[in-house]
TIDOTI-436069 format. One line per 10 residues: their letters; for each residue x, y, z of C-alpha. Coordinates in Angstrom, 2 decimals, decimal comma, padded with zeros to 5 digits. Each point is the difference from the previous one (the first is absolute). Example, Ala and Ser with C-alpha at 12.3 -4.5 7.8 and 13.67 -1.06 7.14 Angstrom:
as	012,30:-004,50:007,80 ~ 001,37:003,44:-000,66
# end
This chain:
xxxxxxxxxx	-300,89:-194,86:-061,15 ~ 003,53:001,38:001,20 ~ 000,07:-002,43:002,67 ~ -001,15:-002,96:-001,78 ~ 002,65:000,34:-002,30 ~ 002,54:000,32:003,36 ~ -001,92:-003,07:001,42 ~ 000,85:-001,98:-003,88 ~ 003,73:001,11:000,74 ~ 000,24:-001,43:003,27
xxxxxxxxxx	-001,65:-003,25:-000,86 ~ 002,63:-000,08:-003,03 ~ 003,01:000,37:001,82 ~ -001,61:-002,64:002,57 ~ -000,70:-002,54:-002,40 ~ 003,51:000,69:-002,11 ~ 001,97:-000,76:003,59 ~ -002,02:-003,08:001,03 ~ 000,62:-001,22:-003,94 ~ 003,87:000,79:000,88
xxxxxxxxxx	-000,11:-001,93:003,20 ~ -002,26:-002,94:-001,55 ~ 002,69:-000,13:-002,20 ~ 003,02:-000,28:002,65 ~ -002,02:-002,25:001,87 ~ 000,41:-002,50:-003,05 ~ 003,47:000,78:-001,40 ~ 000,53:-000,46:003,86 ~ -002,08:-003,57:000,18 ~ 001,72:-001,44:-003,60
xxxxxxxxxx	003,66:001,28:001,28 ~ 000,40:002,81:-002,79 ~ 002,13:001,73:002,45 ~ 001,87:001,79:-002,93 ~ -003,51:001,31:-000,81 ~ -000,45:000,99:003,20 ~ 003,29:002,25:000,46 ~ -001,58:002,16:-003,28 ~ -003,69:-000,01:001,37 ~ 000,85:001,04:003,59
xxxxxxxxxx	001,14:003,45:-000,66 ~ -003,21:000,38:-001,93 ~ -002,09:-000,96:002,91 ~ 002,09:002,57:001,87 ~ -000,66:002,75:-002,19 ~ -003,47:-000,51:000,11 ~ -000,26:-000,51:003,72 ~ 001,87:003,73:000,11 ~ -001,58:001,24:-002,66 ~ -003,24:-000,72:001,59
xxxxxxxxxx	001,22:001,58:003,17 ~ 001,36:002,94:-001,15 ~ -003,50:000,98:-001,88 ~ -001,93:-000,69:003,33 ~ 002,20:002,56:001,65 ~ -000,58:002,35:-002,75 ~ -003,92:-000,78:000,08 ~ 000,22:000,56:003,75 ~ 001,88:003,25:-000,21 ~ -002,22:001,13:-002,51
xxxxxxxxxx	-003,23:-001,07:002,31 ~ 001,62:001,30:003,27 ~ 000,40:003,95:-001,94 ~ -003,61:-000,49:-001,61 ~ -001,55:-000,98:003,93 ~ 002,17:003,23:001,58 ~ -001,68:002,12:-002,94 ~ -003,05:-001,67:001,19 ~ 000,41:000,74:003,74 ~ 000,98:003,64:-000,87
xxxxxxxxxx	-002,83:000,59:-002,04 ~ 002,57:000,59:-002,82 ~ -002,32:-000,51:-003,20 ~ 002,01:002,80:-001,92 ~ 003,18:-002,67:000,12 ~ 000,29:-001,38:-003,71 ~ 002,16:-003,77:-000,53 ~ 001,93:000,23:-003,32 ~ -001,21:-002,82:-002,05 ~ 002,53:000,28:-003,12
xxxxxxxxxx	003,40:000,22:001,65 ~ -000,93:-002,95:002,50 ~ 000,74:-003,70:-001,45 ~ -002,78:-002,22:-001,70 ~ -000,63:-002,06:003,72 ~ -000,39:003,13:001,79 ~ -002,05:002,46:-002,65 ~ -003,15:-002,09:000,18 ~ 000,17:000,67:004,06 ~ 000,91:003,51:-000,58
xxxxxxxxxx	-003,31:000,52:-002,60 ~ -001,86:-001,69:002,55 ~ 000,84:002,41:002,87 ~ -000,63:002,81:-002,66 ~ -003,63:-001,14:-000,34 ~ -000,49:-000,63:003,82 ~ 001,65:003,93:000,79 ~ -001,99:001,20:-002,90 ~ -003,50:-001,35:001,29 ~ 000,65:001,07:003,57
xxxxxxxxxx	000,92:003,25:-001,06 ~ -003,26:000,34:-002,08 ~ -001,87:-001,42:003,20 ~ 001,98:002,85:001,86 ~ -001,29:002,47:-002,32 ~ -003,54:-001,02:000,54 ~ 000,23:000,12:003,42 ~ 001,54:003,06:000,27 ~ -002,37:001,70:-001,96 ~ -003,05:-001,52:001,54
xxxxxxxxxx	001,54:001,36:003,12 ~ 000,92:003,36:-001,14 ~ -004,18:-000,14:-001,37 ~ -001,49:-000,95:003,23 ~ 002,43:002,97:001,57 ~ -001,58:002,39:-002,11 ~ -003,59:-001,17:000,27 ~ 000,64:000,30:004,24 ~ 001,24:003,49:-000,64 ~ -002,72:000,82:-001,92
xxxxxxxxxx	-003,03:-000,71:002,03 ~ -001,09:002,63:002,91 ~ -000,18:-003,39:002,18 ~ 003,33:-000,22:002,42 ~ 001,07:-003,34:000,09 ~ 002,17:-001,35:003,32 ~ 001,74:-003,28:000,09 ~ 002,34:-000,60:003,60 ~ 001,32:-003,30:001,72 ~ -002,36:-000,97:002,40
xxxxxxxxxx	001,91:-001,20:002,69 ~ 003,19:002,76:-000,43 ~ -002,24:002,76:-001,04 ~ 002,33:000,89:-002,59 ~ -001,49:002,33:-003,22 ~ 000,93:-002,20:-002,68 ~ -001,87:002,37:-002,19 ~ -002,37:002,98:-000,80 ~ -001,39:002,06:-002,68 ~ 000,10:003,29:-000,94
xxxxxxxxxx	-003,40:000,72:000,37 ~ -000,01:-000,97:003,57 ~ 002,89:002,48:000,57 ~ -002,42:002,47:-001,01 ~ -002,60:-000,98:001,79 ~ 001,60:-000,27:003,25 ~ 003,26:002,90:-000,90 ~ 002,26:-002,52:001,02 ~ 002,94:-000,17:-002,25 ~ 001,11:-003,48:001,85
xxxxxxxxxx	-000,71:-002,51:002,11 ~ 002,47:-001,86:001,59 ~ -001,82:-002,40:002,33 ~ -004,01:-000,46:000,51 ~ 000,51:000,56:003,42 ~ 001,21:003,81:-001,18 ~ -003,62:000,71:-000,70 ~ -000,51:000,08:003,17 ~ 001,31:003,50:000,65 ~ -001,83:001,67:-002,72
xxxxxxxxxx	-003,14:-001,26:000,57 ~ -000,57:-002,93:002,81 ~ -003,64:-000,25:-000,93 ~ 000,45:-001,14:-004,05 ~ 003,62:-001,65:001,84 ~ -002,89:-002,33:001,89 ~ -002,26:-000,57:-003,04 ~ 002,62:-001,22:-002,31 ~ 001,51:-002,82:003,02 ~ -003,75:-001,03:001,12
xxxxxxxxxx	-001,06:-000,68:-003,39 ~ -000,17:-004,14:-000,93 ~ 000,71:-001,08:-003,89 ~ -003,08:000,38:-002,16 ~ -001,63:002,90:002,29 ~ -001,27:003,30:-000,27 ~ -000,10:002,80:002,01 ~ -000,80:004,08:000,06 ~ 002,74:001,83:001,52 ~ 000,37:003,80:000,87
xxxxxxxxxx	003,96:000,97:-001,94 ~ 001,62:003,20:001,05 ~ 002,41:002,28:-002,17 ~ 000,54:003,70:000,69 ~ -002,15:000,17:002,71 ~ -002,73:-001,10:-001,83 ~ -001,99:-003,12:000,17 ~ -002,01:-002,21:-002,67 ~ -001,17:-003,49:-000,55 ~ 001,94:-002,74:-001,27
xxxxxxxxxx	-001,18:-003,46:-000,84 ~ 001,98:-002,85:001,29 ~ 000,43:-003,24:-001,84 ~ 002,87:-002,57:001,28 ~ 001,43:-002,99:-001,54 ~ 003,36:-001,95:000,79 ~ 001,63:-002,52:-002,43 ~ 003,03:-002,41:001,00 ~ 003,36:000,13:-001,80 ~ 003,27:-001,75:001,02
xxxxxxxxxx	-001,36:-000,79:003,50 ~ -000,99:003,55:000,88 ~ -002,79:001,32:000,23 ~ -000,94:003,63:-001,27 ~ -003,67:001,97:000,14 ~ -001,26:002,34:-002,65 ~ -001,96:002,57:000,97 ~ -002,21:002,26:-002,38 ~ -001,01:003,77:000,57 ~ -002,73:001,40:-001,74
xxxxxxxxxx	-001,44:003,18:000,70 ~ -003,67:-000,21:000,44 ~ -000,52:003,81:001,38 ~ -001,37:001,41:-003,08 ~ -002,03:-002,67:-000,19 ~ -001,36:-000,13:003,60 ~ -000,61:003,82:-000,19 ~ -002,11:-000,51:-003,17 ~ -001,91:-002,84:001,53 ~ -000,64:001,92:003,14
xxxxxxxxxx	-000,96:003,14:-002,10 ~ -002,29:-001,49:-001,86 ~ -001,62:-001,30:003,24 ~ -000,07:003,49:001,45 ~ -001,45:001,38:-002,71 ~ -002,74:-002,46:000,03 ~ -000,71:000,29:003,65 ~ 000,01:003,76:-000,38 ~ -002,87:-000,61:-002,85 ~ -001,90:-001,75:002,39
xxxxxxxxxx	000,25:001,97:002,80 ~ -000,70:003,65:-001,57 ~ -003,08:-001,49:-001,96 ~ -001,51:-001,39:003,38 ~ 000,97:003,15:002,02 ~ -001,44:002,76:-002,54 ~ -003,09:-002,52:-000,96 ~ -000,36:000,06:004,29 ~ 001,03:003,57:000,38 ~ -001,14:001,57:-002,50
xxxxxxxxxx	-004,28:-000,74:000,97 ~ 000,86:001,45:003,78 ~ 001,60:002,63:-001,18 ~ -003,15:001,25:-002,23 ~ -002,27:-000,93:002,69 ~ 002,09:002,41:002,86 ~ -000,69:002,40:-001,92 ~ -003,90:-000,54:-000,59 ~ -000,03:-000,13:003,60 ~ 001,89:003,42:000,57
xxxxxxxxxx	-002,20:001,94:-002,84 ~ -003,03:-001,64:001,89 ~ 001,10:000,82:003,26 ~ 000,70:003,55:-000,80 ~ -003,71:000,39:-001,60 ~ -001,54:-001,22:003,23 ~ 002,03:002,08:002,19 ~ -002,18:002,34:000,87 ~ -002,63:-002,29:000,83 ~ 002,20:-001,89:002,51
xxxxxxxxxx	000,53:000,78:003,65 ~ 004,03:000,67:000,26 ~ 000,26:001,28:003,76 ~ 001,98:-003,09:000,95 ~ 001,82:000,26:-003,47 ~ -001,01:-002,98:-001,14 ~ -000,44:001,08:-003,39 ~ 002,95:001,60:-000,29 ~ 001,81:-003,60:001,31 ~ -001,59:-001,44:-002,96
xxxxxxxxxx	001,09:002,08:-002,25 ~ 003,94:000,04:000,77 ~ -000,48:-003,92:-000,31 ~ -001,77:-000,27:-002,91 ~ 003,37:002,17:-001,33 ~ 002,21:-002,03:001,70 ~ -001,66:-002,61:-001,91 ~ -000,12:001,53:-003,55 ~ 003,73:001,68:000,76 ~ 001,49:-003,38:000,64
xxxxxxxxxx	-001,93:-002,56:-002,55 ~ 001,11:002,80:-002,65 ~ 003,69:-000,36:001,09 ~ -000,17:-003,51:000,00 ~ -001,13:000,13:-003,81 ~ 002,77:002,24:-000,86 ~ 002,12:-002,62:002,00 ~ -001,19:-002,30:-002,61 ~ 000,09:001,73:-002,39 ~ 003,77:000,47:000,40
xxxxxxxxxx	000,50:-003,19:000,00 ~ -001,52:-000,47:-002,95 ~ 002,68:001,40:-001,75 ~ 002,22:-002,79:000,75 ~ -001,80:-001,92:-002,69 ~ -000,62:002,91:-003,11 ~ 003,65:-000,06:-001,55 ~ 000,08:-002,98:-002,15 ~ 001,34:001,25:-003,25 ~ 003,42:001,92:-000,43
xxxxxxxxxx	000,89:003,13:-002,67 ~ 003,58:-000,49:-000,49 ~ 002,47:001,79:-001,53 ~ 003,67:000,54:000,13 ~ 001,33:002,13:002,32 ~ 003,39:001,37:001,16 ~ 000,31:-000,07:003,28 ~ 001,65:003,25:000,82 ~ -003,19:001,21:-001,46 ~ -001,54:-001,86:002,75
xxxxxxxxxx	001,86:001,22:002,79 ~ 000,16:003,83:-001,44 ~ -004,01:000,16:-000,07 ~ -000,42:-001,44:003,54 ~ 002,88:002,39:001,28 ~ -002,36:003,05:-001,44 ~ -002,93:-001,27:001,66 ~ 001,84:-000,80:003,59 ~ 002,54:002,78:-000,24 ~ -002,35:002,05:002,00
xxxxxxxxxx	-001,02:-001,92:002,65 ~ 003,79:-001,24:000,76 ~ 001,22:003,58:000,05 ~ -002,44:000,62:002,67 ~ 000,29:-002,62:001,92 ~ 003,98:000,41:-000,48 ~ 000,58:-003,24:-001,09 ~ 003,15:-000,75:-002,02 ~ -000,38:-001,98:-003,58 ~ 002,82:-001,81:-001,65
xxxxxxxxxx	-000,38:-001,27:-003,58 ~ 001,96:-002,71:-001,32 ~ -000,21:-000,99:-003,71 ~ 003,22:-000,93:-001,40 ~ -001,70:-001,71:-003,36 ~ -001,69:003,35:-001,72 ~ -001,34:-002,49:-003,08 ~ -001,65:-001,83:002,96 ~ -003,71:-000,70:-001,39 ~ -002,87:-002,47:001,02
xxxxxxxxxx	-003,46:-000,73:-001,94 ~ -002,76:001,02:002,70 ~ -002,77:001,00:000,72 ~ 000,72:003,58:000,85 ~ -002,42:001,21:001,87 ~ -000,36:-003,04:002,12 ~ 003,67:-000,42:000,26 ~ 000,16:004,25:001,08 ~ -002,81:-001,06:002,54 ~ 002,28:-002,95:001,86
xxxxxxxxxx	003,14:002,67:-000,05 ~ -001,95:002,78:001,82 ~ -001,71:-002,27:002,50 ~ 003,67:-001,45:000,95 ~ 001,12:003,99:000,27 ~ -002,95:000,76:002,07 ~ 000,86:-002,80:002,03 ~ 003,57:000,78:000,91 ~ -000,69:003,75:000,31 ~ -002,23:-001,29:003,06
xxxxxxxxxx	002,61:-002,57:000,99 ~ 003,16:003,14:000,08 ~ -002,93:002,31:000,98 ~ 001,62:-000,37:004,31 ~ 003,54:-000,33:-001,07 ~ 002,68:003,19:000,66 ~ 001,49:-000,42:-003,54 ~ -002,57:-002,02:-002,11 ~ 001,02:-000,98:-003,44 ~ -001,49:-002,11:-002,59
xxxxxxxxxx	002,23:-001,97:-003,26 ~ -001,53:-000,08:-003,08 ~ 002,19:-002,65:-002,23 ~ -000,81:-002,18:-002,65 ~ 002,32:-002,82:-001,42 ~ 000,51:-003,47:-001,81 ~ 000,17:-003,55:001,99 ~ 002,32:-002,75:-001,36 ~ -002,43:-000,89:-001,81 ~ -000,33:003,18:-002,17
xxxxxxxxxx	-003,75:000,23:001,92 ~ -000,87:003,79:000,38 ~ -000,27:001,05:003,99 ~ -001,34:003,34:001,49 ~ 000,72:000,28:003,78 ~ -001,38:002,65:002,15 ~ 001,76:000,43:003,18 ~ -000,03:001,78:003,51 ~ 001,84:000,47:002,89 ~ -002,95:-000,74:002,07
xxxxxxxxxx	-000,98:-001,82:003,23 ~ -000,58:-003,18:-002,10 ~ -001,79:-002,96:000,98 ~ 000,02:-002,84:001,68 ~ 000,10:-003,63:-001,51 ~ -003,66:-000,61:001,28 ~ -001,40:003,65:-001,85 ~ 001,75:-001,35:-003,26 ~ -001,85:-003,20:-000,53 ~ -003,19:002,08:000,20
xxxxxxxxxx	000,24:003,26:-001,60 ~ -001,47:-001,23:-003,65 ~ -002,84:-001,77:001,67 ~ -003,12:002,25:-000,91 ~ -001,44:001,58:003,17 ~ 003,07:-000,32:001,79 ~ 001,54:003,56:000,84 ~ 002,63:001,41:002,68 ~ -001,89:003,67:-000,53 ~ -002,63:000,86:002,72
xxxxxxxxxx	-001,96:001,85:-003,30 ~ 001,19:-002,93:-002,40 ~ -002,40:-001,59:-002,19 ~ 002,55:-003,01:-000,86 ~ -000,13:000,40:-003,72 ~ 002,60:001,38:-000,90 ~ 002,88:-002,56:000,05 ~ -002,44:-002,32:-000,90 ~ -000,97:001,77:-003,22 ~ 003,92:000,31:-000,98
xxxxxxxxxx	000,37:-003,83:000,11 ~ -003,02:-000,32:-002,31 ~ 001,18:002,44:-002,81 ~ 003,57:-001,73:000,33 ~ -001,51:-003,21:-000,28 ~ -002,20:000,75:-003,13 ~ 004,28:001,48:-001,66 ~ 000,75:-003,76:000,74 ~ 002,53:001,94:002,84 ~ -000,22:-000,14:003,58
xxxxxxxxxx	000,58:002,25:002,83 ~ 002,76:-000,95:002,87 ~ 000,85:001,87:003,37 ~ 002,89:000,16:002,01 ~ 000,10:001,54:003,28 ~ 002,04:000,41:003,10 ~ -001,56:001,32:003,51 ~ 001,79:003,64:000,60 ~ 001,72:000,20:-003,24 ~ -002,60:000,17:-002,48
xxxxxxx	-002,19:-001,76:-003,01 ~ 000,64:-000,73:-003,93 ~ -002,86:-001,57:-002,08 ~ 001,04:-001,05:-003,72 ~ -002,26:-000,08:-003,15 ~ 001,47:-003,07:-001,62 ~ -001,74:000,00:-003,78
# end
């Protein structure tokens, strides 16, 4: 409406000089010159007058168009000093600034909306210019995941870990892909998902982390624990009949004896197989038997617990054992009100296998020592970390030690670890390790 009324102005002053020069032409055709000498001026005026608003309207457009070009929305045209031509183009900029700043608004909330959203989720989010390899952004949660406080470059990934570094370039727009991440010295699986979008002739990739470990480890838990079902009912329903008949045989053998020539001791070959026999079937059920433990604890008791109360019970129980084997213990709990809901008992049951564990790890070392520490991620999630000064372990041990049957112990049954993953599993926690060949090994109960 502001500028129709401008346009309405225009055409007025437009149609008042062509009347004015209609009108010279005619005084000019009839020879009024003495008309003309009073109408001239008049044309004049007009002709400036028409001018000198133009230049005003162009002034007034050149400062709204730098306002523009600045971004200046903020920048306010006084309307009631200005004169009656130039207020109606002064309201109009008024409305333009006030809709772009209202369009500003929205966008920069939107934006400050999707910022929090990206912060929010546990998915790290990547975006980089794929032919510079410049970060052009990157989420919180990704710093996290990977500890990096920043990335400069894609190319910088490289140096922390070449691997994910090789993932991330090799992956096309739209795919997918499983990748092994590494932070701390630990390792887990992220799931890859690229895409690249085209802005101002460049054009930049967005990557997506997710961590899938948790996930993976349940998946592959639960099909442990049903292979382990399988397994110890077809070895004890197997055993079990060989093991009752061994011994049939041994009574039997034993009651006919006497009625047996043993000169060549035949008989008494017999009988240290048949043993052999009934010894070893019998093992092998308690093997599976074992094993069948794996799959019992289903259900958790919890309750809430301070952890110092955690760590002063399994000092009593250890305290013993690490003053005889003169192994130092250093406790480090710098948040006393420190509590988790647990499971006690199941929870107390992970903590002394992990002690056991690095008391056999320190067990060759001239000054072994073993850190006892419990503390609180970024993320305010509760961690208890066990470490040792140990031989550690290679990279090739670690990827195997919670597989079930899998043990670096000559007498190991393989449980164990295996057992700890479950019962930090069923907390909705996990269990990490970090270790270092010659220097030693840490494993953390994330709940």
């Amino acid at each position: 409406m502001t500028f129709k009324n401008y346009e309405w102005r225009i055409l007025a002053r437009v149609l008042l000089l062509t009347a004015t020069l209609i009108g010279v032409a005619l005084l000019f055709v009839h020879s009024y010159y003495i008309y003309l000498v009073l109408i001239i001026p008049v044309v004049v005026y007009q002709v400036v007058d028409m001018y000198r608003q133009q230049r005003k309207a162009q002034a007034e457009l050149d400062q709204f168009v730098e306002a523009i070009h600045y971004r200046d929305f903020s920048r306010y045209f006084d309307v009631k000093h200005a004169s009656s031509e130039i207020q109606t183009l002064r309201q109009g900029f008024n409305e333009i600034n006030t809709t772009f700043k209202v369009i500003s608004k929205e966008k920069e909330t939107q934006y400050q909306y999707l910022q929090k959203i990206l912060e929010l989720i546990d998915t790290g989010i990547l975006s980089y210019d794929d032919k510079s390899g410049e970060v052009v952004w990157m989420n919180e949660s990704l710093k996290r995941m990977l500890h990096l406080p920043y990335l400069k470059t894609i190319h910088s990934l490289a140096r922390r870990d070449q691997e994910l570094y090789n993932d991330v370039l090799t992956l096309k727009p739209g795919g997918t892909l499983i990748s092994s991440a590494r932070a701390d010295k630990t390792s887990f699986k992220v799931l890859l998902s690229a895409t690249a979008f085209q802005t101002e002739g460049n054009v930049y990739k967005l990557i997506a982390f997710q961590n899938v470990n948790e996930a993976l480890d349940e998946t592959e838990s639960k099909a442990w624990q049903k292979l382990l079902s399988v397994l110890t009912h077809e070895i004890m329903n197997s055993v079990a009949p060989i093991s009752s008949l061994a011994e049939t045989l041994k009574n039997r053998l034993q009651q006919a004896s006497s009625e047996l020539d043993n000169e060549s001791g035949i008989v008494d070959d017999l009988e240290v197989g048949i043993e052999t026999i009934k010894r070893r079937s019998e093992g092998l059920l308690k093997f599976a038997e074992t094993y069948r433990n794996l799959n019992k604890i289903t259900t958790l008791n919890i309750e809430k617990v301070y952890v110092r109360d955690l760590f002063e019970n399994l000092l009593q129980l250890m305290q013993p054992t690490l003053e005889a084997k003169n192994i130092e213990i250093e406790t480090i709990l710098r948040e006393m009100d420190m509590h988790l809901e647990i499971d006690v008992n199941l929870v107390e049951q992970v903590m002394i296998n992990l002690m056991v564990n690095a008391m056999e790890a320190v067990k060759d070392k001239p000054e072994p020592r073993i850190v006892l520490s419990a503390f609180h991620t970024n993320n305010r999630r509760p961690v208890i970390r066990i470490g040792d000064n140990g031989a550690g372990m290679p990279p090739e041990i670690l990827e195997k030690i919670f597989i079930p049957f899998f043990s670096t112990k000559k007498s190991g049954s393989g449980i164990g670890l295996s057992l700890c993953k479950q019962i930090m599993m069923l907390h909705k926690g996990n269990i990490q390790v970090q270790s270092v060949e010659g220097e030693g090994t840490a494993f953390s109960l994330q709940f």
